[in-house]
N, C-alpha and C positions, 0 to 999 in steps of 0.2 A: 839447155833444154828449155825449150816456148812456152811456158805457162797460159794455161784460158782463162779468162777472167768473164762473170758473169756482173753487171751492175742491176740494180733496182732501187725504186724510188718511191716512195708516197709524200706524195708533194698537194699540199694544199693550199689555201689562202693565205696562212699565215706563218707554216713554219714546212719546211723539206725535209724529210729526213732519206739517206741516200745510204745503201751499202753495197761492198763489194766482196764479191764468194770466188773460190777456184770454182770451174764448172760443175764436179764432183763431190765437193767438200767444205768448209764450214768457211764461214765466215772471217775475213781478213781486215775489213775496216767497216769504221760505218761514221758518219759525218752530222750533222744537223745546219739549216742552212733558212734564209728567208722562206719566204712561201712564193709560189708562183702562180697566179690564178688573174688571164686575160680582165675578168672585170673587176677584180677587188684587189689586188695586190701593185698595182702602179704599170708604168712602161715599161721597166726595168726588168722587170719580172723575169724573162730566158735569159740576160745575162746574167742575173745573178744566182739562177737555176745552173748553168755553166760553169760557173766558178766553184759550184759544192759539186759538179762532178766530177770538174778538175782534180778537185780535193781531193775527193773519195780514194779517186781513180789512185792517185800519185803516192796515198796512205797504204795504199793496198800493194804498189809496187815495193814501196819501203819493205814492209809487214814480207813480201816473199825475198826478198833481198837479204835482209835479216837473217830470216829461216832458215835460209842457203848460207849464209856466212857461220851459223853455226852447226848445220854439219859440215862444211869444210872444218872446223874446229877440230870435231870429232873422230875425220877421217883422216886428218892428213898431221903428218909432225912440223909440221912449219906453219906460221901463222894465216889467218886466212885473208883473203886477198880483200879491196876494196868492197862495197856494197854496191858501187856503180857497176861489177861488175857479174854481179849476180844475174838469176835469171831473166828471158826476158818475156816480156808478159802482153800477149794482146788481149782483146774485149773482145768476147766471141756473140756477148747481143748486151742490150740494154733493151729494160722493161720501165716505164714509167706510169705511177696510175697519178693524174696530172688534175685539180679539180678544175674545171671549168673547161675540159677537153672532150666533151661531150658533144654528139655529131653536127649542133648548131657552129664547131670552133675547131673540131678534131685536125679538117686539115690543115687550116691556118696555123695548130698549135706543133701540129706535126714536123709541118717545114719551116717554122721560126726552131724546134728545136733541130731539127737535123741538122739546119743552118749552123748552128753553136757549134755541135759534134762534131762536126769535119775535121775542123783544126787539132783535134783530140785524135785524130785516125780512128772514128768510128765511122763504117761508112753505114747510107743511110737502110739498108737492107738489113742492119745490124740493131736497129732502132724498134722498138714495138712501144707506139703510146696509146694510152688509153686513157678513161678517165678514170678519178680515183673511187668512184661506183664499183668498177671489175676489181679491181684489185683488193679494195675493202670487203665485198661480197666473199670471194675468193680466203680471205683471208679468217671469216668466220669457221668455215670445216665443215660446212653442212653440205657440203656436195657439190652436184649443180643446179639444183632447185630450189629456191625458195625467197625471203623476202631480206630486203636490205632498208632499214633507216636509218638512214646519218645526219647527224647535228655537227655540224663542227662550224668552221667558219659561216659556209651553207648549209643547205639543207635541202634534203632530197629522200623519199623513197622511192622503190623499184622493183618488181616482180620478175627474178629471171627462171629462164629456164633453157636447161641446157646450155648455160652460161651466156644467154643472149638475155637483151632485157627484152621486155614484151609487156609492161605496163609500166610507166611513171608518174607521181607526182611532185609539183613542184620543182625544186631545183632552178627557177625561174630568174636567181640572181636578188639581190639585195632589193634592187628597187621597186620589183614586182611579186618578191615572194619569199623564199628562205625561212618559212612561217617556224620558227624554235629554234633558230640557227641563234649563234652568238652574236654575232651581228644583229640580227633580230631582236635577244634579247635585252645587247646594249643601247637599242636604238627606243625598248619603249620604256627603257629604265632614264633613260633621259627626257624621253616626253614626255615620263610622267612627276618628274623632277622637277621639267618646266611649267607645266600644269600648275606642279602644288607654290613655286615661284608668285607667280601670276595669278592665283586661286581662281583658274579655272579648272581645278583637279581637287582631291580631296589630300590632306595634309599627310608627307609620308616620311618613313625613317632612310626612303633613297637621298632623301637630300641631301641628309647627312653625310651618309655615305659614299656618295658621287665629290660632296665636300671633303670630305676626305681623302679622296683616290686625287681631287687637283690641289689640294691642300689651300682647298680656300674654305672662309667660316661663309654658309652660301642662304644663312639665315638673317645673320645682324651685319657683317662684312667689316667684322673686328679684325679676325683672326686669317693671314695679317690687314693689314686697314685695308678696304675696298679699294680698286684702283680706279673704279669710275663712280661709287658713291651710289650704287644701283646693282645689288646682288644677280640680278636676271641677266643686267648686261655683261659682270666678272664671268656667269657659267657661258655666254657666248663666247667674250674671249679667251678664257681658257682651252673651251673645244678647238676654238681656232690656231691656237696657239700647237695642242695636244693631239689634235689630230689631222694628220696628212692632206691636202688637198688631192683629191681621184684616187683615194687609196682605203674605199669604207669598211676593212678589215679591219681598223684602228679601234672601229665603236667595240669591237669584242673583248676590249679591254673590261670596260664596263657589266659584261655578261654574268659574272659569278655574284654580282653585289644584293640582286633579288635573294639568293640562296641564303643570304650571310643574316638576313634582317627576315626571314620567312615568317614571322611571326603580325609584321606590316600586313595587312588587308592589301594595299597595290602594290607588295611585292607578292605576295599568295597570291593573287590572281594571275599576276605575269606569269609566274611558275604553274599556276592551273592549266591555263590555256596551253602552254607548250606540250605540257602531258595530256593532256584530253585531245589535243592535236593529231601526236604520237597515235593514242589508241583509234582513233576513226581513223587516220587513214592505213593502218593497218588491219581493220577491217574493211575499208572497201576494197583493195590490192585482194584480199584475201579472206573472203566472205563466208566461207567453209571452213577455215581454222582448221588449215591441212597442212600448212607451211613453216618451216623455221623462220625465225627472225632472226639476223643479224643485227646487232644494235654498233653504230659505231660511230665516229668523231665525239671530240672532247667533252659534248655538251650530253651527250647520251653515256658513256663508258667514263667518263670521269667520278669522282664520288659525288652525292648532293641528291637533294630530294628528289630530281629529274628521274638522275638514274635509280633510282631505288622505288620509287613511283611507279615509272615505266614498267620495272622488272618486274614488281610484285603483281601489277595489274595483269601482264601478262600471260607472267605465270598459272594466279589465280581462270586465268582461261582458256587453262590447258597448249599454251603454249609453248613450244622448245623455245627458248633464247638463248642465244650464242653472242657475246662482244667479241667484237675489232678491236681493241685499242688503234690500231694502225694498221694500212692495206701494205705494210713491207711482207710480210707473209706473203699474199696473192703476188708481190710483185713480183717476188723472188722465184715462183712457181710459174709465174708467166715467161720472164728471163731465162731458167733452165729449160723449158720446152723450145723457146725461139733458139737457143744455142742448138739442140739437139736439129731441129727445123734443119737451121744452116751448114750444120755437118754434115745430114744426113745430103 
């Protein structure tokens, strides 16, 4: 008997995560994998998107193969046969919310993946990408109206309706915007590190802690001895060393360190501004304070002042908020309607 198999994805800058469901029924595999995201994740990026869906895919064959070997167990008095030859199983759609798949890249990103999938026997009619905006929106529960902010690697909000977007801001990518993205925030937790380096900044406890995350002393450049005898130039090479050339997903390492020291005046501000950020442009998207909010990526929905900031202020403004932790929800809702699509 043919098994359907449904795939979905929410794949971001820096990490994939991918499962695979019967059409009908629960969950069979699910995977974790790089991130894939055209400007911050490398060149690499759809094949190695390809290879966690390889994964998924082939987890999820095992997982029904399995299942079948033990009712053969059940039903039959002689032992049950191999697992190669259990059921067999096609993909009747894949759904992906992909970050940086958004209409400036949609097609491009489209047919770099459909390209992958072939070899997988999915063919490309079987494919639904999106970006990881729908799928994360989607995956709040509020319907199909209302507002989406996500902090994760980027950073974006959105006002949909009717599951179409129809107002954006940002999402602009690293170099022109991402304003409270991780990247964002690893990027002014460094400048402002190097500021207090070079005392054009005022003196802060990120140094430390940036010293600490490359395990260099970034003060006296004891600990271990300096390797160039000039602390400002060890945090250059270190970065250089630590983080990827055309892959600025790396700075998010950096991200949580404002959170850790918030009692710092330039880590409190970093951490200000991203939430003061959050609250205006969630009122200009939504100037009436008529709409849910989605709150979602790592930087919003994970624990830390951010999120608890964001919430309460919210809240206090008569607010619905609803978190994402992850747009696998929406994706997996997008995947079961494209299967149904293609049957019908």
């Amino acid at each position: 008997m043919r098994q359907h198999l449904v795939l979905a994805g929410d794949v971001g800058g820096t990490r994939s995560r991918l499962v695979a469901a019967s059409v009908g029924g629960g969950l069979l595999a699910q995977v974790e994998g790089p991130g894939a995201n055209l400007r911050s994740s490398g060149p690499a990026a759809f094949d190695t998107l390809a290879a966690t869906i390889a994964e998924v895919l082939e987890q999820a064959r095992l997982a029904l193969r399995a299942a079948d070997a033990d009712v053969d167990d059940d039903t039959s008095d002689g032992p049950a046969g191999p697992l190669a030859d259990g059921p067999a199983a096609e993909v009747a759609a894949v759904a992906l919310g992909i970050s940086g798949a958004g209409p400036a890249r949609a097609a491009e990103v489209r047919a770099a993946v459909g390209e992958r999938l072939d070899p997988l026997g999915i063919p490309a009619e079987r494919l639904l990408v999106t970006d990881d905006l729908h799928t994360a929106f989607l995956s709040g529960g509020v319907g199909d109206d209302g507002l989406l902010v996500l902090a994760g690697t980027g950073a974006v909000a959105v006002r949909f309706r009717d599951r179409e977007a129809i107002a954006r801001r940002d999402g602009m990518g690293w170099l022109l915007g991402d304003v409270g993205s991780a990247v964002w925030l690893g990027r002014r937790t460094l400048e402002a590190v190097a500021a207090d380096l070079d005392d054009r900044g005022p003196r802060t406890l990120l140094t430390e802690e940036v010293g600490a995350a490359l395990g260099l002393d970034l003060r006296e450049g004891h600990r271990p001895p300096s390797p160039t005898g000039d602390p400002r130039q060890d945090l250059i090479r270190a970065l250089d060393e630590h983080l990827p050339a055309g892959a600025p997903a790396a700075l998010g390492r950096f991200a949580p360190l404002p959170a850790r020291v918030r009692e710092d005046p330039v880590a409190r501000g970093i951490l200000a501004a991203v939430i003061q950020h959050v609250l205006d442009t969630v009122q200009a998207l939504d100037p009436e304070a008529v709409l849910p909010v989605v709150l979602a990526g790592s930087v919003l929905t994970g624990p830390g002042p951010i999120h608890d900031e964001v919430t309460a202020s919210l809240q206090d403004r008569h607010r619905s908020v609803s978190p994402a932790p992850d747009g696998l929800p929406g994706a997996l809702l997008l995947a079961r309607e494209l299967a149904d699509r293609v049957a019908g």
